[in-house]
N, C-alpha and C positions, 0 to 999 in steps of 0.2 A: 504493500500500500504506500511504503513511505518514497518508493522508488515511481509508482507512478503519481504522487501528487507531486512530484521533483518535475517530473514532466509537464505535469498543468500547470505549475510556473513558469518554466522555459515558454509554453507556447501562447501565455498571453502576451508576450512581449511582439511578436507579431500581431496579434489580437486588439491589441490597444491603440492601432489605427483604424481598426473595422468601422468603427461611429464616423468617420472623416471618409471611409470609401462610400459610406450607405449614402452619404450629402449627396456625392457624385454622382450615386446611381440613381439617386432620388431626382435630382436637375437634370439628368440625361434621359431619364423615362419623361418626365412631365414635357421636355424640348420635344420629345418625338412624336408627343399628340397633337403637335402645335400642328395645320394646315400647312405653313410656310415651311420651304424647303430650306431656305438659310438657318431658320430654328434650328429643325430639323437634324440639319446637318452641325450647327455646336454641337446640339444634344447628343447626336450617334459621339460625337470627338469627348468628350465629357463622360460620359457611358463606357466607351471603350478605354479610357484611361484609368477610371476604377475597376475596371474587369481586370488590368491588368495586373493586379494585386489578388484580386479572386482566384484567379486563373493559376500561377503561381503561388500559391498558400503552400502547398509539399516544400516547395523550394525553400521559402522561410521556415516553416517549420524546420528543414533540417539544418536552415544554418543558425539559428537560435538555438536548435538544442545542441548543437556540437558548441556552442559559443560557452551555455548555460553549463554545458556538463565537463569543460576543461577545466584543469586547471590555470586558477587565478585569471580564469575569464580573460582568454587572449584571442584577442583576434584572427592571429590564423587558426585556429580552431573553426574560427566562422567560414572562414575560405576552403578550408580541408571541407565543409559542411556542402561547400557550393559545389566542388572536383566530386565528392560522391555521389551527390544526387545528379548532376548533370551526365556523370557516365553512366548510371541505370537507367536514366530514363530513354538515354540514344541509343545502349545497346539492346534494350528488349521494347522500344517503342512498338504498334502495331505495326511501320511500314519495313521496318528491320525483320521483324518476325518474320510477316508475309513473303517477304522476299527469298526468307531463310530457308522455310515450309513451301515452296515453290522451287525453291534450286534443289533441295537434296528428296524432292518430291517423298513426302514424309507428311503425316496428319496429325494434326497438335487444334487444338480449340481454341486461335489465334483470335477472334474476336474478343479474348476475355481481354487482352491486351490493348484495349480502347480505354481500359480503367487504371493502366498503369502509371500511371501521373497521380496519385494520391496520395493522403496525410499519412498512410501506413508507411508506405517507400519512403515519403521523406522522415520520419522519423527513425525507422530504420536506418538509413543512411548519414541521418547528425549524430545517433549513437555510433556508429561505425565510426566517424570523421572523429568525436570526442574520446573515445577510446585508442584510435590511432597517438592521438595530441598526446594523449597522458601518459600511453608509454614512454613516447620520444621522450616523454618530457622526463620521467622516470631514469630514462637511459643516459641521457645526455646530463643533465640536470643535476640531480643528487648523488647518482654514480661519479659522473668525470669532471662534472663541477664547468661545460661549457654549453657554448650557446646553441641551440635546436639547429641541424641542417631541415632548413625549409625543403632544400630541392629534396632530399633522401623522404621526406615524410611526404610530400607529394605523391611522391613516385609509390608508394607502399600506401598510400590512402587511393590512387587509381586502381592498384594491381589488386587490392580488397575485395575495391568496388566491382571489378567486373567477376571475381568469384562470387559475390553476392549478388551480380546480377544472375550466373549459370544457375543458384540456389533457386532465386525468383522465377525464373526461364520454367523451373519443375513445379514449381511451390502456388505460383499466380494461379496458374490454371485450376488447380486443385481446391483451390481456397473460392475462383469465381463460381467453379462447376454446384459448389457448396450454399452459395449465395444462391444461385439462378434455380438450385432444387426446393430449396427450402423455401421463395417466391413461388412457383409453380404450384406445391403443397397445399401454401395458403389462400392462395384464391380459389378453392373451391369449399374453403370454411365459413365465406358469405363475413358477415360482421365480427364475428370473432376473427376471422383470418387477416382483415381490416386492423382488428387491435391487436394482434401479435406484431403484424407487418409497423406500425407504428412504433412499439414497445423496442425492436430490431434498429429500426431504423435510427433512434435517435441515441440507441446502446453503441452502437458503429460509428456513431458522428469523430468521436473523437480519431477514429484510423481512415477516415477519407473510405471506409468499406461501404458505405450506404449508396454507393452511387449503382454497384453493379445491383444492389437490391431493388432501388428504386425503377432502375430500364427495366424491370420484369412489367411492375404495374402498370407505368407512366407511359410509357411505349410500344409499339405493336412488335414486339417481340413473339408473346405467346397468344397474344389476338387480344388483350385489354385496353390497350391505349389510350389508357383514363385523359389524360391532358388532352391531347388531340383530339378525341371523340367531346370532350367538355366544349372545349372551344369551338370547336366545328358546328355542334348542336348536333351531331351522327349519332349521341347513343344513349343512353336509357334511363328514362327517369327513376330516380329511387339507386339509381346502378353508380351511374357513370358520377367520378367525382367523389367517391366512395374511399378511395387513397389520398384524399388532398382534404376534404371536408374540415375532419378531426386537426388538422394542423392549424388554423386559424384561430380557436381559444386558446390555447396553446401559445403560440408565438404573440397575439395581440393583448392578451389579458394575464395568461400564465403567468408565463415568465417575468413579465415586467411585474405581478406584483409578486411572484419570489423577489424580485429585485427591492422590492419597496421595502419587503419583512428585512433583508440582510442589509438596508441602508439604516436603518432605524437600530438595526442589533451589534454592527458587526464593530463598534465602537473604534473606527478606524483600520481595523486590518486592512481593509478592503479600499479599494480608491474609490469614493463616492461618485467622483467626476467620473470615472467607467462605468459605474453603477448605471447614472445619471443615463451618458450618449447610449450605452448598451441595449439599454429599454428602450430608445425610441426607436434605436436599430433594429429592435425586432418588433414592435409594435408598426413601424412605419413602413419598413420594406420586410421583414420578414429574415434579415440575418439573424441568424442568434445564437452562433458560434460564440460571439463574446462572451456573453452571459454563460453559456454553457461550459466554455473553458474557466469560467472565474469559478463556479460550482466544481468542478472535477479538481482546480487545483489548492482550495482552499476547505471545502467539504465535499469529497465523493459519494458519500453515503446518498447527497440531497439530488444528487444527478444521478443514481440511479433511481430514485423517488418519482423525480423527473422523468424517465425515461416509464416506469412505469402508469402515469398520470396520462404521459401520452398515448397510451397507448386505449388506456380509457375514453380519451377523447376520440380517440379515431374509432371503438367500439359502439359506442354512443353517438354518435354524428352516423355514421353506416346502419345503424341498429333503427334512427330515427328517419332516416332515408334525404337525410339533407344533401342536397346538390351544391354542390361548390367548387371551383379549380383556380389555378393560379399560371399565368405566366413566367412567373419567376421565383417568387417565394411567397407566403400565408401572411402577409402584412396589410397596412391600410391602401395603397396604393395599388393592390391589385385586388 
């Protein structure tokens, strides 16, 4: 336990910009309902600039926790954090694979590797990058009493990385095929399979695993395509919307007033000002990473409370036959 709230420390430090991206995405969504195309087009440019922090979340995460988990917090720790993650992610990306399962004509379940960009890899990868740091540091340091070769620990935090990506290469698939059964499973348990799938999905949030669980319900994978049929108006009242419903108490009202009880109790542990931008970030656009990582690394117990709570909502929203969906995430704006 003491080892992974070590972790929900390290990753609010990335985290504690999320209230300043949610502005962005907040001014780049409202730009693109404008009629005018110059709007418009700020907006797309505005929108895209905070995606780009989204988008890349793995990558900080792992250079935050190699940063967090070196000793005496040295910067190349953060760079060693960058050279792991960046060489997982090229050498077992989808278009690498595909290529790879194409030349040596050989069958491997490459589509799972659309998910390999996630919070699991980069965290995996900062602890690899901070455990490299610490031995060097170990070896050079207190043994011989001189200063780290950067180039030598480069070079043995790449050679790592691409054994732990051969790991992954085995491991990814095993772990998606696992994800994409246990989705399949559950939709055919009607409202209850609604509130496990919820219960899952917000247990995962912390490893970036939630995404291959989500393409089961959210997209025409297995024929449910809950978003797409929402928005289109193609599918079935009482049905469609059935996976997204439950998220809205949840993100709009939930969590921000756990946020309210931990602002009132938590007699400073906690930065109130996170507190503060975290709620409207999930209240307004529906992030709530923030929130959720301030929970996992200051009280775990209340995050999986959390995760069970959700899961109730999304029984109850499906059970009550409420139609709902979202374009981006369960906030006010959508």
């Amino acid at each position: 336990m003491s080892f992974l709230k070590r972790i929900g420390q390290a990753l609010l430090m990335p985290l504690q910009i999320f209230p300043v991206i949610t502005i962005f995405l907040i001014i780049g969504e409202l730009c693109n309902k404008s009629s005018h195309q110059v709007v418009k087009f700020i907006g797309f440019l505005i929108r895209s600039s905070g995606s780009i922090f989204v988008d890349n979340l793995p990558l900080f995460f792992s250079v935050c926790i190699a940063y967090y988990f070196s000793r005496e917090k040295n910067y190349i720790a953060g760079i060693l954090g960058v050279v792991s993650h960046t060489t997982i992610i090229y050498l077992i990306n989808y278009q690498v694979i595909a290529s790879f399962v194409g030349y040596l004509n050989i069958s491997t379940p490459i589509e799972s590797f659309f998910y390999i960009n996630n919070q699991f890899v980069g965290i995996l990868a900062g602890i690899l990058a901070a455990g490299i740091y610490n031995k060097a540091y170990t070896a050079y340091v207190d043994f011989f009493n001189q200063t780290i070769n950067t180039v030598k620990i480069f070079l043995i935090t790449f050679i790592m990385a691409v054994l732990l990506s051969l790991i992954l290469l085995l491991l990814w698939p095993f772990l998606y095929s696992m994800l994409y059964n246990l989705g399949c499973f559950l939709t055919g348990l009607g409202p209850l399979g609604a509130g496990i799938y919820g219960f899952f999905n917000r247990l995962l949030i912390p490893f970036g695993l939630h995404h291959p669980l989500n393409s089961i319900f959210w997209f025409d994978i297995i024929g449910i395509n809950d978003m797409s049929n929402f928005w289109n108006s193609t599918g079935t009242i009482g049905i469609t919307g059935m996976y997204q419903a439950g998220y809205f108490p949840i993100f709009m009202f939930g969590l921000p007033a756990a946020s309210l009880a931990i602002y009132r109790k938590s007699a400073g542990q906690i930065s109130k000002q996170l507190l503060k931008t975290a709620s409207l970030s999930s209240f307004l656009n529906g992030i709530s990473e923030p929130l959720e990582f301030t929970f996992i690394s200051q009280i775990p117990m209340l995050y999986f409370i959390h995760c069970l709570l959700s899961g109730l909502s999304m029984f109850l929203c499906a059970s009550f036959k409420i139609t709902a969906g979202f374009g981006f995430s369960a906030g006010l704006i959508d």
